[in-house]
Rosetta silent file (secondary structure, phi, psi, omega in degrees, C-alpha in Angstrom):
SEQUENCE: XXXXXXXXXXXXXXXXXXXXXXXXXXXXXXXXXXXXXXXXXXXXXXXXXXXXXXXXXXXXXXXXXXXXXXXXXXXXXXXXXXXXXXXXX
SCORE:     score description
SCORE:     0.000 S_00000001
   1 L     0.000  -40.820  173.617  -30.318    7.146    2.341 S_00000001
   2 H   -77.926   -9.873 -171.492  -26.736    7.395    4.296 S_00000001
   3 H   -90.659  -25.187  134.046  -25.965    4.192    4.038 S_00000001
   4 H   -24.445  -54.888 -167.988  -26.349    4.622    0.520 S_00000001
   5 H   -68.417  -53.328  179.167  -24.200    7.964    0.430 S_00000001
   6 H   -64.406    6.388 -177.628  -21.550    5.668    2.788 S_00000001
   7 H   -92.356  -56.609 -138.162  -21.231    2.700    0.030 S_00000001
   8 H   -73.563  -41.975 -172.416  -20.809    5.379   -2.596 S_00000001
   9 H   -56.855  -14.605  161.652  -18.263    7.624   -0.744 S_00000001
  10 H   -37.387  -76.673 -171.569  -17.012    3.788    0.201 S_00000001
  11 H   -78.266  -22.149  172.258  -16.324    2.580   -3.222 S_00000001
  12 H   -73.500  -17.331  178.959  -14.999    6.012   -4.467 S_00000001
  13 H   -73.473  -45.247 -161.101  -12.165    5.595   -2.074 S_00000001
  14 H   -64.715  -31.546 -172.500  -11.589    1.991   -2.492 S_00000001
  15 H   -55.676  -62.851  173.488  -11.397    3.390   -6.604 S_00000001
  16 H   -74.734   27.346  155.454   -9.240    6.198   -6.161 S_00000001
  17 H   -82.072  -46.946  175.512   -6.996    3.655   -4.120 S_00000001
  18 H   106.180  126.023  173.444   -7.270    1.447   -7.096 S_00000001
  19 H   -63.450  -35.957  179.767   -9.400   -1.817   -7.118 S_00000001
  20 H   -49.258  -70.608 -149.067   -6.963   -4.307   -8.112 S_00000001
  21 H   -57.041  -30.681  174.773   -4.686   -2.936   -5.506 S_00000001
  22 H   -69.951  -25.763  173.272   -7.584   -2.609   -2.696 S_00000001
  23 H  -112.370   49.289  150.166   -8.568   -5.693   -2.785 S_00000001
  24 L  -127.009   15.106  111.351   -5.101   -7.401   -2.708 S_00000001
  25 L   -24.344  104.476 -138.557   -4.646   -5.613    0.398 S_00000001
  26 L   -62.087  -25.032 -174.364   -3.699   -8.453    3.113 S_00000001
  27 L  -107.836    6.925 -165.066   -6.799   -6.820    5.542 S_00000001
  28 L   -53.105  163.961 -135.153   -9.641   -5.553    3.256 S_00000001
  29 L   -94.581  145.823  165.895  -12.833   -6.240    4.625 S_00000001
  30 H   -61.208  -40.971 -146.644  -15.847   -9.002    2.926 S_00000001
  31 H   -50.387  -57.794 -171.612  -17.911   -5.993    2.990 S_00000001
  32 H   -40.266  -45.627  158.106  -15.504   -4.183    0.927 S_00000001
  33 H   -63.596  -33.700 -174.871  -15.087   -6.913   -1.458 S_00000001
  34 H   -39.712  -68.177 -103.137  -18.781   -7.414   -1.328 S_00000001
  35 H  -107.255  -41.836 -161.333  -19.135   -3.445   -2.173 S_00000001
  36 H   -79.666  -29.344 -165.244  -15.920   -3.780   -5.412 S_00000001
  37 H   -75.173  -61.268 -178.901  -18.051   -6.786   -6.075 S_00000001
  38 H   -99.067  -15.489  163.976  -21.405   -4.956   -7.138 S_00000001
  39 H   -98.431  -12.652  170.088  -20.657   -1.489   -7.869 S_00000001
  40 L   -82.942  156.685  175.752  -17.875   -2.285  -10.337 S_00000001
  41 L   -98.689   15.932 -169.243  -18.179   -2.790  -14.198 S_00000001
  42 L  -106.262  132.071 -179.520  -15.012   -4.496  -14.872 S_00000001
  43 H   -32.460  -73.130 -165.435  -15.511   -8.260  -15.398 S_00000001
  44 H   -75.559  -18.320  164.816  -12.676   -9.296  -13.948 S_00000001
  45 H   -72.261  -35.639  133.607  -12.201   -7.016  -11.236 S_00000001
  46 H     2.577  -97.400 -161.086  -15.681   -8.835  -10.479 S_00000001
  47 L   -61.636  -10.232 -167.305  -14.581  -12.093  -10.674 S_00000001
  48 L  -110.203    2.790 -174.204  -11.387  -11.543   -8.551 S_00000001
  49 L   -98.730  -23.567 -162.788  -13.057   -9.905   -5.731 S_00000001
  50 L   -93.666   -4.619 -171.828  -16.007  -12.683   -5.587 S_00000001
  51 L  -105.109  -13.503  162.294  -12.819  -15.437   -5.455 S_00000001
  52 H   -88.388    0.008  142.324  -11.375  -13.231   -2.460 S_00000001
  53 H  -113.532   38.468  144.459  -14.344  -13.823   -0.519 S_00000001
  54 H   -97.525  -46.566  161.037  -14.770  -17.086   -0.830 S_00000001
  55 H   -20.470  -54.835 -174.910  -10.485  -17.414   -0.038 S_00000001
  56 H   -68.642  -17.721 -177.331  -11.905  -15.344    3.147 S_00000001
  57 H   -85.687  -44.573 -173.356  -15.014  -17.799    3.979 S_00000001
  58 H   -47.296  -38.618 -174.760  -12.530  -20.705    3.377 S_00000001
  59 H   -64.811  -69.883 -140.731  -10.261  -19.216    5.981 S_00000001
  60 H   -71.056  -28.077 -178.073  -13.023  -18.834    8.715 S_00000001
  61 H   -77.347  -36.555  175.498  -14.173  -22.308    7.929 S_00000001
  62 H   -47.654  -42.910 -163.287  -10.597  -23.677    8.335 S_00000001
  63 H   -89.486  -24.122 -166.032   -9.823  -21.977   11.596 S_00000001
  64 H   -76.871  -23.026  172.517  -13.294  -22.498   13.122 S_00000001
  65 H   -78.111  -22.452  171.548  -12.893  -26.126   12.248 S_00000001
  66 H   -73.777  -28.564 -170.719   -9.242  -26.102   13.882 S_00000001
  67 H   -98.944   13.535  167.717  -10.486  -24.401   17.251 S_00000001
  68 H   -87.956  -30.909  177.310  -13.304  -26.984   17.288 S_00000001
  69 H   -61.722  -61.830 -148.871  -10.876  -29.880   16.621 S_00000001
  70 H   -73.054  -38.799  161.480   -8.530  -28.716   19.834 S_00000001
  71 H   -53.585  -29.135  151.006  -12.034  -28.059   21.923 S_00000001
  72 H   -29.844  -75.472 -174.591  -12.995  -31.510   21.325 S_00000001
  73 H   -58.705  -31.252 -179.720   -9.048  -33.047   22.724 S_00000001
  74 L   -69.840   -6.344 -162.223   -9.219  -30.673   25.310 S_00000001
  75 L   -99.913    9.620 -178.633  -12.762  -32.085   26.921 S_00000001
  76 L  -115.274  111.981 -171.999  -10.691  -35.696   26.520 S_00000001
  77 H   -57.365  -50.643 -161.446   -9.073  -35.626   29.819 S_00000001
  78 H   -82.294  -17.941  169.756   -6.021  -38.097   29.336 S_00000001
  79 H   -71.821  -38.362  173.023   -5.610  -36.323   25.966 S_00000001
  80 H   -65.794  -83.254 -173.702   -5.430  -32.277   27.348 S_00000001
  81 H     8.746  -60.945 -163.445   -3.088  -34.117   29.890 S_00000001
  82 H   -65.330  -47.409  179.897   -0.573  -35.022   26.985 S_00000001
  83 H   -69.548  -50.477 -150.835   -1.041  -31.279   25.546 S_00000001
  84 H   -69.929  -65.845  175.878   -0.543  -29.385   28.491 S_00000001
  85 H   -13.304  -69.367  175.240    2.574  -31.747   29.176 S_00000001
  86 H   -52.296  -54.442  171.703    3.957  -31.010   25.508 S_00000001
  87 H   -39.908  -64.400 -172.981    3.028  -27.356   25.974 S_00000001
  88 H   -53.316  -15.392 -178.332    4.554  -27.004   29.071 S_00000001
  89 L   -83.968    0.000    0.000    8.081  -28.359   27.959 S_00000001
């Protein structure tokens, strides 16, 4: 039951905030979209909230694939070698 009470008292802020404008807000949350995503009736506020979280999953796949990349070259000895070297200049 509160967690109920906390979506709606949630989504009434993010409203009287404005939806557009909450979720083109550079740190809003997935949940939040999640939350603009299923209690709103406007189509398109809908559809623009369900393409900023997947823009937010895309990110997390990008960077987790970037620190996975540089954890690979670092466990390649003569390769950290060359990066620390470059770093280090």
């Amino acid at each position: 039951m509160s967690s109920i009470l906390d979506e709606q008292l949630r989504f009434t802020a993010l409203e009287q905030n404005g939806l557009m404008k909450s979720i083109l807000t550079l740190g809003i949350s997935e949940r939040d979209l999640t939350l603009i995503s299923q209690k709103t009736e406007d189509e398109q506020i809908k559809k623009i909230a369900n393409l900023k979280i997947k823009q937010l999953n895309s990110e997390a796949i990008n960077e987790n694939i970037n620190i996975w990349q540089i954890a690979r070259i670092i466990r390649t000895p003569h390769v950290a070698e060359r990066l620390f070297v470059v770093i280090a200049s």
